[in-house]
PDB file of N, CA, C and O in Angstrom:
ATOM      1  N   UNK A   1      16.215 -29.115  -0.494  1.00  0.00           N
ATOM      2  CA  UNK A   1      15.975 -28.829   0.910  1.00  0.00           C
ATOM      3  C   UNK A   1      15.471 -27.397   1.028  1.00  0.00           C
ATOM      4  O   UNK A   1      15.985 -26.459   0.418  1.00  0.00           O
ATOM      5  N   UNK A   2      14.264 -27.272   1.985  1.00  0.00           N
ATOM      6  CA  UNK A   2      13.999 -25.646   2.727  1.00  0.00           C
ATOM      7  C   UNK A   2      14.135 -25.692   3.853  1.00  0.00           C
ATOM      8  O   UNK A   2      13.798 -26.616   4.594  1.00  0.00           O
ATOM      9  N   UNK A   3      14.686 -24.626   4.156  1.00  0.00           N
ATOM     10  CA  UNK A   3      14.929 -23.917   5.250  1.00  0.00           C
ATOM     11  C   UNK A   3      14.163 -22.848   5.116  1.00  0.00           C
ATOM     12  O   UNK A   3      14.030 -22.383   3.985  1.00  0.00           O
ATOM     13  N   UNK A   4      13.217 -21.973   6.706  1.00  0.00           N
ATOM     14  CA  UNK A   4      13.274 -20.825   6.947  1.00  0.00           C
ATOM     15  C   UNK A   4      13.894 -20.549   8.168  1.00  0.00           C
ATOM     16  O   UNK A   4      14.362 -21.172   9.121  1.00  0.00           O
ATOM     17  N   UNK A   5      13.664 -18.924   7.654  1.00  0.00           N
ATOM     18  CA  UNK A   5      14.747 -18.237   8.457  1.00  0.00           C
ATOM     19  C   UNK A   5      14.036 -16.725   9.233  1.00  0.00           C
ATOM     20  O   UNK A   5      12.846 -16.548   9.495  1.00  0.00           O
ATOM     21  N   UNK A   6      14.897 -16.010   9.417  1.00  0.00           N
ATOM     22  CA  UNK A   6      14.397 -14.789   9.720  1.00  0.00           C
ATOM     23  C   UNK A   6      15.819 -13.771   9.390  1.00  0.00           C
ATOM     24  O   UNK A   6      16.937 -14.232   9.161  1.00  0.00           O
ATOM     25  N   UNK A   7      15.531 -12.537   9.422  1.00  0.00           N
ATOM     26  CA  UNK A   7      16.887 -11.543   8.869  1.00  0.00           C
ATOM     27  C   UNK A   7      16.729 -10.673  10.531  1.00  0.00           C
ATOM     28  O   UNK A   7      15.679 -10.133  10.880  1.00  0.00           O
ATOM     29  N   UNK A   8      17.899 -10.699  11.318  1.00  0.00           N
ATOM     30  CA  UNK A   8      18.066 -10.231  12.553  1.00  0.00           C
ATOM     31  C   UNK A   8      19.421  -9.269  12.758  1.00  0.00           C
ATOM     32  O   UNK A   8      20.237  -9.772  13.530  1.00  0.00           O
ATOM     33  N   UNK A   9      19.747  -8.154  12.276  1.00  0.00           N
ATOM     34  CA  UNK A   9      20.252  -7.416  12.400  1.00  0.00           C
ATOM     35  C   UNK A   9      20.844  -7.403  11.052  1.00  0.00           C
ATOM     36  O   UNK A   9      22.037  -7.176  10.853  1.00  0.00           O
ATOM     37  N   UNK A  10      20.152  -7.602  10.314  1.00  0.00           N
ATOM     38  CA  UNK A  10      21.069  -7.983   8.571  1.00  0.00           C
ATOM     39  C   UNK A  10      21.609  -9.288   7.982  1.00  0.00           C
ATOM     40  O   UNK A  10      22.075  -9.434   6.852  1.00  0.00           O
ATOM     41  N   UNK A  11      21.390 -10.732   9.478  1.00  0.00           N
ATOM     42  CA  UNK A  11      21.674 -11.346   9.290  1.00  0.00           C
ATOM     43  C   UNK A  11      20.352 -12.442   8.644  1.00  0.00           C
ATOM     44  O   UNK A  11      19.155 -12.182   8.524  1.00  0.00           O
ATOM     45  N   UNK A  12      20.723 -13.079   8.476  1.00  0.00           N
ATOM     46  CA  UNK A  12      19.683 -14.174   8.199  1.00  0.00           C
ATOM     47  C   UNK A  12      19.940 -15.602   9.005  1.00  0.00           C
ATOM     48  O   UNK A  12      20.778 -16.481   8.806  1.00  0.00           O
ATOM     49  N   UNK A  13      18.876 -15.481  10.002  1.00  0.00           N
ATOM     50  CA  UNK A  13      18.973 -17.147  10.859  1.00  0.00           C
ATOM     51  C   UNK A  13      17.944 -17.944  10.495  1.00  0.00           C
ATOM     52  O   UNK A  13      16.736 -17.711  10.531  1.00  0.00           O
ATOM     53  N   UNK A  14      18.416 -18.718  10.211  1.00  0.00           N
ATOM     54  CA  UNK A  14      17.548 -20.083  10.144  1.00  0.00           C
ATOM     55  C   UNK A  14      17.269 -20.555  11.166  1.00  0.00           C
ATOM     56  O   UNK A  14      17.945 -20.677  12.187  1.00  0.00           O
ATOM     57  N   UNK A  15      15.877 -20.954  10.859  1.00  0.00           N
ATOM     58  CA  UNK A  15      14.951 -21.818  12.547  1.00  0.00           C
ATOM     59  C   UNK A  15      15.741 -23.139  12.697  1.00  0.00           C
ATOM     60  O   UNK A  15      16.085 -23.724  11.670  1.00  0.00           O
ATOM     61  N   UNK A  16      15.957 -23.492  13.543  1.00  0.00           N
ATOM     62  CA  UNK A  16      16.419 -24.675  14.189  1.00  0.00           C
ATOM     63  C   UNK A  16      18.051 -24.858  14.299  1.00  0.00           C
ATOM     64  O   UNK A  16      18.605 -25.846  14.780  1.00  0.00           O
ATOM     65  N   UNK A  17      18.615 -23.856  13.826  1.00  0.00           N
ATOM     66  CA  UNK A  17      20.311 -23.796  13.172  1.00  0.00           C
ATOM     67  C   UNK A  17      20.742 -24.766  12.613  1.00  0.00           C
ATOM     68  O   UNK A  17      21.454 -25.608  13.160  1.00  0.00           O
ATOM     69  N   UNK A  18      20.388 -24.790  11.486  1.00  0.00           N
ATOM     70  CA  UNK A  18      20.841 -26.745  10.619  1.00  0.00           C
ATOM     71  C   UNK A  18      22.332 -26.546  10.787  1.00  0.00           C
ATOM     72  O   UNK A  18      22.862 -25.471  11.069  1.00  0.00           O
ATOM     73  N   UNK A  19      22.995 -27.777  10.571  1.00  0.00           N
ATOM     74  CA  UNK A  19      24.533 -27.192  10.346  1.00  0.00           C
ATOM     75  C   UNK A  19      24.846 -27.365   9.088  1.00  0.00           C
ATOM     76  O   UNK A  19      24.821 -28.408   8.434  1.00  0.00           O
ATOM     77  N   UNK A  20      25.143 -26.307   8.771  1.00  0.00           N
ATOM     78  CA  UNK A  20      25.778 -26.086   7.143  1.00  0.00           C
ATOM     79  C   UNK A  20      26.952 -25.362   7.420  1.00  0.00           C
ATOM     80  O   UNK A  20      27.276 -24.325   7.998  1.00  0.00           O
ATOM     81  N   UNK A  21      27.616 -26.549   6.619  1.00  0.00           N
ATOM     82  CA  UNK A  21      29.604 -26.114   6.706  1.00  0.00           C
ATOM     83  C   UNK A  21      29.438 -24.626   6.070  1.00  0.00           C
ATOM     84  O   UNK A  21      28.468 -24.195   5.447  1.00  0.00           O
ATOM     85  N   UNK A  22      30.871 -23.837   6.460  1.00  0.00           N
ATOM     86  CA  UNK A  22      30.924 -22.942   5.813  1.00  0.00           C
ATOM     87  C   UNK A  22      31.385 -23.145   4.589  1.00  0.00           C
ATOM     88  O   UNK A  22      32.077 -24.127   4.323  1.00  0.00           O
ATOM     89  N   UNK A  23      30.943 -21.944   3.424  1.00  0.00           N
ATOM     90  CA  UNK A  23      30.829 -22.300   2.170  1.00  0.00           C
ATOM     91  C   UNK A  23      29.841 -22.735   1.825  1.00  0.00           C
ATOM     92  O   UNK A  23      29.469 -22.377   0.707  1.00  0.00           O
ATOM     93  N   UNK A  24      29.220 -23.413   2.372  1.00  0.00           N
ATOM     94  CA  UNK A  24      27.742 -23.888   1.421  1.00  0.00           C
ATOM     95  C   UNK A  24      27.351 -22.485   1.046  1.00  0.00           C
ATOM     96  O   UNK A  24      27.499 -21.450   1.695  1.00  0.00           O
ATOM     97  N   UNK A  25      26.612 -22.751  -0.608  1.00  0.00           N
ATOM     98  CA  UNK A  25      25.851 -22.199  -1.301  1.00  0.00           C
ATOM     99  C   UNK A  25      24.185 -22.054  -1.167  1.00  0.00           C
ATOM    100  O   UNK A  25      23.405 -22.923  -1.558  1.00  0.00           O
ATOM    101  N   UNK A  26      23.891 -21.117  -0.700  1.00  0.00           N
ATOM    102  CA  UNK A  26      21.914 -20.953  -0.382  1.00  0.00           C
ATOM    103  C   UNK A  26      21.011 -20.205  -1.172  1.00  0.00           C
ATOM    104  O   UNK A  26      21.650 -19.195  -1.468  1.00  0.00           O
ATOM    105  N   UNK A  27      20.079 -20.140  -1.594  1.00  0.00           N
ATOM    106  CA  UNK A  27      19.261 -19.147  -2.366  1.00  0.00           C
ATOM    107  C   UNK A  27      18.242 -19.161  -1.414  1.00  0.00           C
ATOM    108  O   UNK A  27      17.569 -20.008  -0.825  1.00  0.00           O
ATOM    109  N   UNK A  28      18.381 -17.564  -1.468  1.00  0.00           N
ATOM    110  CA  UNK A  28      17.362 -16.783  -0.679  1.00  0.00           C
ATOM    111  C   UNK A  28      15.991 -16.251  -1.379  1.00  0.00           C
ATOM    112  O   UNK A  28      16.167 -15.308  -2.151  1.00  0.00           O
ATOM    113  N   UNK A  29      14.454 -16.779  -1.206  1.00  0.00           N
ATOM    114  CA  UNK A  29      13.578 -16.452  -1.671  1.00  0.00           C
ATOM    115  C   UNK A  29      12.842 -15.420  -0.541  1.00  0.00           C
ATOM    116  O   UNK A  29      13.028 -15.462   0.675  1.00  0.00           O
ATOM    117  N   UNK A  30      11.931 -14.456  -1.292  1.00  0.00           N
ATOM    118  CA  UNK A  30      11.599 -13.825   0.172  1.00  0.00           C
ATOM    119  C   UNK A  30      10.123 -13.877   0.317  1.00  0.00           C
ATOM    120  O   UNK A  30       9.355 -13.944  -0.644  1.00  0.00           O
ATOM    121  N   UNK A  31       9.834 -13.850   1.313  1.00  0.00           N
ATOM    122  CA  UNK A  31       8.130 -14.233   1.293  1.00  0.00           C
ATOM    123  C   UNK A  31       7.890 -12.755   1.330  1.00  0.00           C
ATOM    124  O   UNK A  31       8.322 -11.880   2.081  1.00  0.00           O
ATOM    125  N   UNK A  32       7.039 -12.725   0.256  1.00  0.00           N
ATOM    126  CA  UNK A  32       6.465 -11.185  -0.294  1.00  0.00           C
ATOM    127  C   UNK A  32       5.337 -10.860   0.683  1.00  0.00           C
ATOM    128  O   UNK A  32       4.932  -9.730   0.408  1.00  0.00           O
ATOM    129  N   UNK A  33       4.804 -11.269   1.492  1.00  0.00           N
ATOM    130  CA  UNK A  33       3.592 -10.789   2.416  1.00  0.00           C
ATOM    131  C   UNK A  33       4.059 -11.038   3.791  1.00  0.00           C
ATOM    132  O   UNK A  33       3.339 -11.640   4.588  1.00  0.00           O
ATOM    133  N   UNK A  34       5.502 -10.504   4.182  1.00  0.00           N
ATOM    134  CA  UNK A  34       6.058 -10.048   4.831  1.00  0.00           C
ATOM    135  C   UNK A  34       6.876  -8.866   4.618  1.00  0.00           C
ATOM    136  O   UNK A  34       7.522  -8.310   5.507  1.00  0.00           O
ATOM    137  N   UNK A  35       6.824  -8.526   3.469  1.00  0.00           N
ATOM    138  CA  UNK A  35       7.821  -7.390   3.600  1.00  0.00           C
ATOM    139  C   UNK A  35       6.984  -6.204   3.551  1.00  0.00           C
ATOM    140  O   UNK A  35       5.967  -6.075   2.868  1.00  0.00           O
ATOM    141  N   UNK A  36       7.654  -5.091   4.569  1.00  0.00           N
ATOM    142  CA  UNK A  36       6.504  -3.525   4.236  1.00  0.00           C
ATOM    143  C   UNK A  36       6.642  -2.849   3.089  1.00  0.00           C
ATOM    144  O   UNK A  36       7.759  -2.852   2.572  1.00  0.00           O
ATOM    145  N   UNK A  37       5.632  -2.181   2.492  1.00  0.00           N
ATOM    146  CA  UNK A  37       4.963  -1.650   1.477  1.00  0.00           C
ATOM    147  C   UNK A  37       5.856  -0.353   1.743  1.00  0.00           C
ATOM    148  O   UNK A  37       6.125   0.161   2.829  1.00  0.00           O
ATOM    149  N   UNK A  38       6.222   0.018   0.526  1.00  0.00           N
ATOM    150  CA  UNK A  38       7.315   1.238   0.262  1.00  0.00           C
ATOM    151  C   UNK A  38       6.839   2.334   1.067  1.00  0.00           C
ATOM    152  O   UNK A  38       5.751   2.361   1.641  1.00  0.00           O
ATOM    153  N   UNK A  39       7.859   3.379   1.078  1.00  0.00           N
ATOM    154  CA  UNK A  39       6.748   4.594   1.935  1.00  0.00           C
ATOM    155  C   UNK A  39       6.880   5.501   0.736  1.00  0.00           C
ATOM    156  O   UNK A  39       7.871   5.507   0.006  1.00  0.00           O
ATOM    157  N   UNK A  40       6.042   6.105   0.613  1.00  0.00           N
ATOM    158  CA  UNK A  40       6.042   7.601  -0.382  1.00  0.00           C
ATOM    159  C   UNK A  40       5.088   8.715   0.011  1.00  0.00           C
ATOM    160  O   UNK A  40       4.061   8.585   0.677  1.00  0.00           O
ATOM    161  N   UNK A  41       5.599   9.855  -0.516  1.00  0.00           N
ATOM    162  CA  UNK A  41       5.071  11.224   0.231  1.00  0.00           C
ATOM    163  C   UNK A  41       4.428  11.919  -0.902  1.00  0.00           C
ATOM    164  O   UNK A  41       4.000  13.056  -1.102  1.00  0.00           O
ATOM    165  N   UNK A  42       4.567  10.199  -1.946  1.00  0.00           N
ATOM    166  CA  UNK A  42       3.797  11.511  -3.252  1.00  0.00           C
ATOM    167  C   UNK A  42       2.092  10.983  -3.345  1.00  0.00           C
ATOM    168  O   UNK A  42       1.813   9.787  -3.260  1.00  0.00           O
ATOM    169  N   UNK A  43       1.313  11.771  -3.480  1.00  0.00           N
ATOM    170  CA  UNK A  43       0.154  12.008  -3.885  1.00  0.00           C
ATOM    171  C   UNK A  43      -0.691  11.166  -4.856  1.00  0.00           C
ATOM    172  O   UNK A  43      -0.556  11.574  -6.010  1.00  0.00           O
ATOM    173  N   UNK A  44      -1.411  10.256  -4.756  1.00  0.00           N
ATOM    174  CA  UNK A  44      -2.157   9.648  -6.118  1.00  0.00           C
ATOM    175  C   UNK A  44      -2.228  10.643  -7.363  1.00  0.00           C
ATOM    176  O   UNK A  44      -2.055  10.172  -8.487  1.00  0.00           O
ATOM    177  N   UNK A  45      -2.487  12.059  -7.191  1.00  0.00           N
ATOM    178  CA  UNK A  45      -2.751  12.983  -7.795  1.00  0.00           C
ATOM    179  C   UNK A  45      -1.121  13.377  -8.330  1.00  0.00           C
ATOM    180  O   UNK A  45      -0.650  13.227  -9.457  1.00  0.00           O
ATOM    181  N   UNK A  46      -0.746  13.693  -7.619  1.00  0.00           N
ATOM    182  CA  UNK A  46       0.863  13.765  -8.004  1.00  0.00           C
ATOM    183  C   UNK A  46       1.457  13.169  -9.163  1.00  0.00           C
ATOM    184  O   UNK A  46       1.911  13.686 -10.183  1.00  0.00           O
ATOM    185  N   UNK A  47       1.310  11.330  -8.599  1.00  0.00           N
ATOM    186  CA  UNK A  47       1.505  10.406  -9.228  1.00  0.00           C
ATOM    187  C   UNK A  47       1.067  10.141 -10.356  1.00  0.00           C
ATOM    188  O   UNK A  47       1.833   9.429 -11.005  1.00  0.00           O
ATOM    189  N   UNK A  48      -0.048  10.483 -10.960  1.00  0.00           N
ATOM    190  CA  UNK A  48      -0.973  10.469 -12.352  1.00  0.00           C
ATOM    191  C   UNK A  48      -0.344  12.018 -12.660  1.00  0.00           C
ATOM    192  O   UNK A  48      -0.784  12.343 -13.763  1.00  0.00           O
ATOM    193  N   UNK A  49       0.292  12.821 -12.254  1.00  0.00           N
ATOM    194  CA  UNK A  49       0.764  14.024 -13.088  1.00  0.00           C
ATOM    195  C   UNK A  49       2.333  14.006 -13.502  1.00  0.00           C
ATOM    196  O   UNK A  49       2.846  14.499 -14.506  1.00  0.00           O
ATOM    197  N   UNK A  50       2.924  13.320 -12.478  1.00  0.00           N
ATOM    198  CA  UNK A  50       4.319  13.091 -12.970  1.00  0.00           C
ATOM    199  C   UNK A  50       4.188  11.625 -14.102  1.00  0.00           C
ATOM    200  O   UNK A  50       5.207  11.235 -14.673  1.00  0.00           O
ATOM    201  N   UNK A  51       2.958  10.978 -14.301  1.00  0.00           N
ATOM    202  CA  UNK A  51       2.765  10.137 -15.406  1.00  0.00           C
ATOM    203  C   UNK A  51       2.312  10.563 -16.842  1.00  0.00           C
ATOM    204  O   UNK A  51       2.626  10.118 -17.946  1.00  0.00           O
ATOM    205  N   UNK A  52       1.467  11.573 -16.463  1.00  0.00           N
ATOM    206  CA  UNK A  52       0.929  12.310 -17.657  1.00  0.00           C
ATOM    207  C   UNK A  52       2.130  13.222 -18.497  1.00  0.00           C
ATOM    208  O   UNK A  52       2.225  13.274 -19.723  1.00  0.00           O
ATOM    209  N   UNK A  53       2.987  13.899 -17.544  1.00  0.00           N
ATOM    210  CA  UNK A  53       4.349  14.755 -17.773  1.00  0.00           C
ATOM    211  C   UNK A  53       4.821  13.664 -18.806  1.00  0.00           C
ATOM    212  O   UNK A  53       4.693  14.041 -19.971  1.00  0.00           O
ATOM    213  N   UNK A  54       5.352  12.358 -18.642  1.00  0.00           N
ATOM    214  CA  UNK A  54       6.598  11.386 -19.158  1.00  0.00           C
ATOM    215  C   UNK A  54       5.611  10.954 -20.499  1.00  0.00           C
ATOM    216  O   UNK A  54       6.145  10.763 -21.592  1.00  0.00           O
ATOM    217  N   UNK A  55       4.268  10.831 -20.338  1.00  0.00           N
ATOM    218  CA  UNK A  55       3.786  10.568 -21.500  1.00  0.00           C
ATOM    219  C   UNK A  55       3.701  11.686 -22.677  1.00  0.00           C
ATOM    220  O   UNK A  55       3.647  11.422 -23.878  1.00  0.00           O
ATOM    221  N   UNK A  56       3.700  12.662 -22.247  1.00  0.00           N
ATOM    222  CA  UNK A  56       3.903  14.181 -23.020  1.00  0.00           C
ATOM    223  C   UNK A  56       5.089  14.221 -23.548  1.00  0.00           C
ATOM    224  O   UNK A  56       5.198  14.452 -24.753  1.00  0.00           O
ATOM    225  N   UNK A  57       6.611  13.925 -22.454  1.00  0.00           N
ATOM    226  CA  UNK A  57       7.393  14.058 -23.371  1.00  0.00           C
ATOM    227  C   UNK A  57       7.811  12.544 -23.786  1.00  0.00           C
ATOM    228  O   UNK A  57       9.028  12.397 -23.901  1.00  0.00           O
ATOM    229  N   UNK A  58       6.986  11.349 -24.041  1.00  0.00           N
ATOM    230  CA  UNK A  58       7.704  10.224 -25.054  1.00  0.00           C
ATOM    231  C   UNK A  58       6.928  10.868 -26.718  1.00  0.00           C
ATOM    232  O   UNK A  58       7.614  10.957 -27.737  1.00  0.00           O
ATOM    233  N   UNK A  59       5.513  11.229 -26.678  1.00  0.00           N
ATOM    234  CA  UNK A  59       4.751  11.896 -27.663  1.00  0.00           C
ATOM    235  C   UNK A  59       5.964  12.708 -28.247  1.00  0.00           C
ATOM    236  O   UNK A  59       6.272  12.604 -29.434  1.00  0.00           O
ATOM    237  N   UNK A  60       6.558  13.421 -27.477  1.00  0.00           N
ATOM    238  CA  UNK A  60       7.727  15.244 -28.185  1.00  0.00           C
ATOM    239  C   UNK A  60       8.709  14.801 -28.200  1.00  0.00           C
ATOM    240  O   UNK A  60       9.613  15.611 -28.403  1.00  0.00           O
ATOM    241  N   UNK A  61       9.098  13.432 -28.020  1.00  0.00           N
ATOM    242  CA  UNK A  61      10.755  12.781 -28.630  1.00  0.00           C
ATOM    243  C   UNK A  61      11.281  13.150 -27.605  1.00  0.00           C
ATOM    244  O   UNK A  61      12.504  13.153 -27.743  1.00  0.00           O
ATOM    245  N   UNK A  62      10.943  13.483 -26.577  1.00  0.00           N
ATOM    246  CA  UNK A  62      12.048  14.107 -25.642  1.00  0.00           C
ATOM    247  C   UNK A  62      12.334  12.599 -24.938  1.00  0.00           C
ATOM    248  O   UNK A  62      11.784  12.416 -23.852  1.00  0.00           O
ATOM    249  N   UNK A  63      12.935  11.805 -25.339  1.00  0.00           N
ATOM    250  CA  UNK A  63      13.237  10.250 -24.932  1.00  0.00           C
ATOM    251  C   UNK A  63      14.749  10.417 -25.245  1.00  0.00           C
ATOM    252  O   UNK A  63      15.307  11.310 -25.883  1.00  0.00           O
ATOM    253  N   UNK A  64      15.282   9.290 -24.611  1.00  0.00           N
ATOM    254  CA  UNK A  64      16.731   8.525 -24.803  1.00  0.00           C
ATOM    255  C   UNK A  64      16.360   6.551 -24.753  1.00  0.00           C
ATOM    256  O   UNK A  64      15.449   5.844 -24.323  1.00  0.00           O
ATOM    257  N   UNK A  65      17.338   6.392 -25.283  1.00  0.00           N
ATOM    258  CA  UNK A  65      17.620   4.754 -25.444  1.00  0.00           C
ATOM    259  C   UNK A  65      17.507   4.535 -24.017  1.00  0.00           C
ATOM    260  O   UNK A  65      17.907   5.476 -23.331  1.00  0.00           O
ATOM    261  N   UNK A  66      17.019   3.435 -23.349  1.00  0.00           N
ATOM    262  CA  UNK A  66      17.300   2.710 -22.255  1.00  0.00           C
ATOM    263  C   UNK A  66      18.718   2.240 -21.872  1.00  0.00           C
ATOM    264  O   UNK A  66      19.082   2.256 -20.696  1.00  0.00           O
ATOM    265  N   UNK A  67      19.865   1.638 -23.316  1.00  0.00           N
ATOM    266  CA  UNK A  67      20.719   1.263 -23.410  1.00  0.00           C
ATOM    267  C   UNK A  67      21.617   2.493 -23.114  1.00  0.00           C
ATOM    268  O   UNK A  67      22.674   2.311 -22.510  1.00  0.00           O
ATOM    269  N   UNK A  68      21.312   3.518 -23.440  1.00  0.00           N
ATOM    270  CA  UNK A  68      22.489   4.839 -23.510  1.00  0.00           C
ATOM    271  C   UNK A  68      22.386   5.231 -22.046  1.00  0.00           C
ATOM    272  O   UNK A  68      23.474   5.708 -21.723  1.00  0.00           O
ATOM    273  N   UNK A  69      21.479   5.231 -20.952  1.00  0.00           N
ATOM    274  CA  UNK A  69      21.130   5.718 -19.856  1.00  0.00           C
ATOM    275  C   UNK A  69      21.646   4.306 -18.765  1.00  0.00           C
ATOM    276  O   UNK A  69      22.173   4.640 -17.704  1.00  0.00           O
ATOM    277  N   UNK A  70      21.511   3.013 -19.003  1.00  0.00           N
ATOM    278  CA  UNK A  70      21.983   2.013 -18.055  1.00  0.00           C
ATOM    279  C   UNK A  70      24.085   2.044 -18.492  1.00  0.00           C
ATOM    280  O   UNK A  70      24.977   1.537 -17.812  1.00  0.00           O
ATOM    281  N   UNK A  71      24.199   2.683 -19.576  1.00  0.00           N
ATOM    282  CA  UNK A  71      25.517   2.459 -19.614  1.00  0.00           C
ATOM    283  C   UNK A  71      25.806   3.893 -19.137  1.00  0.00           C
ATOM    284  O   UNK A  71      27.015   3.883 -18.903  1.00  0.00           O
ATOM    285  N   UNK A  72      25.447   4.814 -18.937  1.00  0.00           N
ATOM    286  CA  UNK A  72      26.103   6.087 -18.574  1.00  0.00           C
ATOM    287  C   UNK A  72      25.849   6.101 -16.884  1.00  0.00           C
ATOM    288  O   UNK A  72      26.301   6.997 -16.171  1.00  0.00           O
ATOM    289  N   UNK A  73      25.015   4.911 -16.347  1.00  0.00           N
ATOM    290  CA  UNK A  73      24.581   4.497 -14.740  1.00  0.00           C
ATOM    291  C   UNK A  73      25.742   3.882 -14.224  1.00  0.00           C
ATOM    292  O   UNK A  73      26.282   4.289 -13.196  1.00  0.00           O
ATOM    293  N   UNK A  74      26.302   2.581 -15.119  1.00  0.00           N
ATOM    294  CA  UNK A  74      26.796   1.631 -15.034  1.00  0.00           C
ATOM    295  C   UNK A  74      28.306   2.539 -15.165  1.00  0.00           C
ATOM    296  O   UNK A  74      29.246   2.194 -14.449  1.00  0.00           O
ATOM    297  N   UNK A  75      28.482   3.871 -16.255  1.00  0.00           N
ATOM    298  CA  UNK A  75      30.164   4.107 -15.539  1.00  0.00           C
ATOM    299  C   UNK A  75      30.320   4.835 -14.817  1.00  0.00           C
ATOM    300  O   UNK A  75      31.396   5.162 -14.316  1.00  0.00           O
ATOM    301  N   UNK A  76      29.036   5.345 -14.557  1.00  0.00           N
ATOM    302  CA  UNK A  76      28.915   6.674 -13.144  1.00  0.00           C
ATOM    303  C   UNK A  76      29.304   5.857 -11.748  1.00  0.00           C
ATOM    304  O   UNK A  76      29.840   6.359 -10.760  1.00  0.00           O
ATOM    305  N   UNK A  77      28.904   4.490 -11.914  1.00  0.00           N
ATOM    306  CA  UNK A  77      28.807   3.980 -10.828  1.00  0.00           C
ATOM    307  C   UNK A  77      30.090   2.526 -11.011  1.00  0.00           C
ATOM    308  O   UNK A  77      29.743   1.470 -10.482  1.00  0.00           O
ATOM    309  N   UNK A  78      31.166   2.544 -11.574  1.00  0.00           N
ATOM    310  CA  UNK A  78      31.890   1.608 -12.162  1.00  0.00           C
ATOM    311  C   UNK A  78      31.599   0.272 -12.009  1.00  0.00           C
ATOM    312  O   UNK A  78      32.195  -0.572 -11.341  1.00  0.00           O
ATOM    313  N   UNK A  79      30.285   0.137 -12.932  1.00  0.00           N
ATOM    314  CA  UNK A  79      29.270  -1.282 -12.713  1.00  0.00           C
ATOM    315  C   UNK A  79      30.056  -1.739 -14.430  1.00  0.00           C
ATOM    316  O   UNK A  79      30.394  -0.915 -15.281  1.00  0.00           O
ATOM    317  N   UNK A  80      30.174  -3.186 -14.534  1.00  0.00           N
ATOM    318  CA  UNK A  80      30.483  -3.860 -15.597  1.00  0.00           C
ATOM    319  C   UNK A  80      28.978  -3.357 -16.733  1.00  0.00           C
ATOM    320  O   UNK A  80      27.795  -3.368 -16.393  1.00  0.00           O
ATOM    321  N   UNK A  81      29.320  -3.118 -17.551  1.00  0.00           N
ATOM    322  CA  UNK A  81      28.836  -2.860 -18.988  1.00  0.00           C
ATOM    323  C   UNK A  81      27.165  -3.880 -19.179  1.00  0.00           C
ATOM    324  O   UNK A  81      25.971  -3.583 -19.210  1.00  0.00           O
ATOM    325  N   UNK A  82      27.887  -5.024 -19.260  1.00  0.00           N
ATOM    326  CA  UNK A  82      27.503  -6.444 -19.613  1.00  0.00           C
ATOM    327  C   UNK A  82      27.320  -7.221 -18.278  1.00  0.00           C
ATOM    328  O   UNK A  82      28.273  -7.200 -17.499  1.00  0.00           O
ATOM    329  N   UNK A  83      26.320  -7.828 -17.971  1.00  0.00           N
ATOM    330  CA  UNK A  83      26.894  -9.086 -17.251  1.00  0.00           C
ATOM    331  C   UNK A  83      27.981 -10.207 -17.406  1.00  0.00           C
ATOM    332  O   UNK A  83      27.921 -11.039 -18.312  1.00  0.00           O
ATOM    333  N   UNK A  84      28.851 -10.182 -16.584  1.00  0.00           N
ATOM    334  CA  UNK A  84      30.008 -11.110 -16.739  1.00  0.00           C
ATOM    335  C   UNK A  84      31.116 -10.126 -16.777  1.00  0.00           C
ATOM    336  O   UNK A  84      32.180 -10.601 -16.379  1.00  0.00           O
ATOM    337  N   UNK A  85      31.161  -8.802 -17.172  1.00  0.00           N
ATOM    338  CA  UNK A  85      32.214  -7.960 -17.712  1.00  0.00           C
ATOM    339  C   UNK A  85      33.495  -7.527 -16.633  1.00  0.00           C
ATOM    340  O   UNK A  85      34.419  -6.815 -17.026  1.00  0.00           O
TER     341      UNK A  85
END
């Protein structure tokens, strides 16, 4: 079954109000050519220099593991390790 909906104060209503007991389970897909385009204050020019910077330092080792940086996120922020954890 689909349903659409709309999100109205954080909520999400569905057109026509089907009745779905509480508890039912829903997956929410989002239609991507409705949602607004990020805002940013940085510069195309900017943007190709803070890219050129990160490529300079992966070249000079100045890198870390991906793994060492999502787990030092994950206890900063007391997020499970692992999924499931």
């Amino acid at each position: 079954m689909s349903l659409i909906g709309t999100v109205v104060k954080g909520v999400i209503v569905l057109d026509g109000n089907p009745p779905l007991p509480d508890g039912t389970r829903v997956r929410v897909m989002l239609d991507e050519d409705d949602l607004p385009l990020p805002s940013t204050t940085e510069t195309y020019e900017e943007h190709l220099a803070a890219l050129r910077e990160s490529i300079e330092d992966m070249k000079a080792g100045r890198t870390r593991p991906a793994r060492e940086v999502l787990k030092e996120i994950a206890q900063r922020h007391n997020l499970p390790l692992e999924p499931g954890e």
